[in-house]
C-alpha positions as CSV (number, residue, x, y, z in Angstrom):
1,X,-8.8,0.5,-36.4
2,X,-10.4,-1.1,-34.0
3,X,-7.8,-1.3,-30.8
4,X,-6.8,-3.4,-28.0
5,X,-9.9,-6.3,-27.5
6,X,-9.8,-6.7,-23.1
7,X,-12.1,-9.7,-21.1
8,X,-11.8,-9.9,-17.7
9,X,-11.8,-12.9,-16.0
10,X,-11.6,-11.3,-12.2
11,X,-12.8,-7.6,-11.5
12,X,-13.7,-6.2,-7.7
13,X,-12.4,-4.9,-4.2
14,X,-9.7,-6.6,-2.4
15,X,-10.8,-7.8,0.8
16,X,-10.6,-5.3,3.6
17,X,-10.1,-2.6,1.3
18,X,-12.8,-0.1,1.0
19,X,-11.3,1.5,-2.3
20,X,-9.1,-0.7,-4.2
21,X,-9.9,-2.6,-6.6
22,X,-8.2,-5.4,-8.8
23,X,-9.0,-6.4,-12.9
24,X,-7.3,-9.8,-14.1
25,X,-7.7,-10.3,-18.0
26,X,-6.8,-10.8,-21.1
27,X,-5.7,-8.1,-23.8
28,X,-5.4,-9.2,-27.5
29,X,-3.6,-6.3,-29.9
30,X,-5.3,-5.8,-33.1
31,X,-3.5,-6.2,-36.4
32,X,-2.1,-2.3,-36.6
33,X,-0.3,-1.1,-33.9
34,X,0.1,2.1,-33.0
35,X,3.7,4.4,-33.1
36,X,4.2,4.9,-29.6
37,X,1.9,2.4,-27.9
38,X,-1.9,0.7,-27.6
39,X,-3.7,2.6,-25.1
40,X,-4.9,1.2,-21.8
41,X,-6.1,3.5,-19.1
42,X,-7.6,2.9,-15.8
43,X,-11.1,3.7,-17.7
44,X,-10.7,1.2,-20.0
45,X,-10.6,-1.2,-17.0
46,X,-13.3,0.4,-14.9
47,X,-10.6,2.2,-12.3
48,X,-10.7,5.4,-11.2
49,X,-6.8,5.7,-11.1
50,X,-4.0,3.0,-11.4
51,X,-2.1,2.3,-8.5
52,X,0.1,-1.0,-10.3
53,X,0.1,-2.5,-13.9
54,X,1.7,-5.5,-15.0
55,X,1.7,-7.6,-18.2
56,X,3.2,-10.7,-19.4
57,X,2.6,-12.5,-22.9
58,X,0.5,-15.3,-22.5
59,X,2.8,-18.0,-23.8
60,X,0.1,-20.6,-23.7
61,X,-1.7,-18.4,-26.3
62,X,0.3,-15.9,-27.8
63,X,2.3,-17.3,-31.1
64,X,4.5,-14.4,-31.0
65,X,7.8,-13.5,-28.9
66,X,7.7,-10.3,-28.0
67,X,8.1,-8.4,-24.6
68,X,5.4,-5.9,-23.2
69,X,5.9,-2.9,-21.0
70,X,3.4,-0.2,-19.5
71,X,4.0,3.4,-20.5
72,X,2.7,4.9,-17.4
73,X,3.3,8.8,-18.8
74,X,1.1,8.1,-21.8
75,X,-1.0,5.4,-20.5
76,X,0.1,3.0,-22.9
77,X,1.5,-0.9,-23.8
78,X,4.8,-1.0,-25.7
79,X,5.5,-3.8,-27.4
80,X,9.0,-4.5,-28.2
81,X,10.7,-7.1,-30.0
82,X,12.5,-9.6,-28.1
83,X,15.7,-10.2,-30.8
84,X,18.9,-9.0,-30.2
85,X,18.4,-5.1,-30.6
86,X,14.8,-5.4,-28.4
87,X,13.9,-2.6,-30.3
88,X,10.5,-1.1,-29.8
89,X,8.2,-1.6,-32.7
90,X,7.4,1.7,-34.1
91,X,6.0,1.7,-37.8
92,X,2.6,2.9,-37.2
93,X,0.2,0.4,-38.9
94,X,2.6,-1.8,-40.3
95,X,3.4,-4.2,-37.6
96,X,0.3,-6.6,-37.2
97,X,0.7,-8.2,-33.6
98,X,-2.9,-9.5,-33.7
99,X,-1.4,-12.6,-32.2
100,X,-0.3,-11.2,-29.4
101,X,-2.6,-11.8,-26.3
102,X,-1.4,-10.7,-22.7
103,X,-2.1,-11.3,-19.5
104,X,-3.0,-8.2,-17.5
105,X,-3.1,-7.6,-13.6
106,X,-3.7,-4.0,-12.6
107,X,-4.6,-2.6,-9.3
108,X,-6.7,0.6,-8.4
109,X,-8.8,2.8,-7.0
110,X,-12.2,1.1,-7.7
């Protein structure tokens, strides 16, 4: 499995900020997704710690409907579905979301 694929488009320090740092990007899903989440920690996107995560579907290139959420106590994305229960999706390698790409802003100690 090979995980979440990430680009940025816009890393670096906000201006008059001697520590905090920004990374804008993209995040595609692969085709099994995890029970419980895909991981994404501050690592991953060259952060020291997280101070703000958010992340919307890319509707202009996602072909899926589903809503995406940051797990901050395991440092993951949920993905749930976005049909009338909005249940989380939770069969571990049987949902294939590899159409899913989101947008990702997060904010940190750079």
């Amino acid at each position: 499995m090979a995980g979440m694929t990430l680009v940025a488009t816009k890393t670096g320090k906000i201006n008059g900020q001697s520590d905090t740092a920004v990374w804008i990007g993209k995040g595609t899903f692969d085709s099994a997704y995890l029970s419980g989440g895909e991981l994404l920690t501050n690592e991953m996107l060259g952060l020291t710690t997280l101070y703000s995560v958010q992340v919307t579907p890319d509707f202009l290139t996602s072909t899926t409907a589903l809503v995406v959420g940051y797990d901050w106590s395991a440092a993951t994305l949920i993905v749930f579905e976005s049909g009338a229960d909005g249940a989380a999706l939770d069969v571990i390698g049987a949902d294939d979301i590899s159409a899913l790409v989101v947008d990702i802003f997060a904010i940190g100690k750079g």
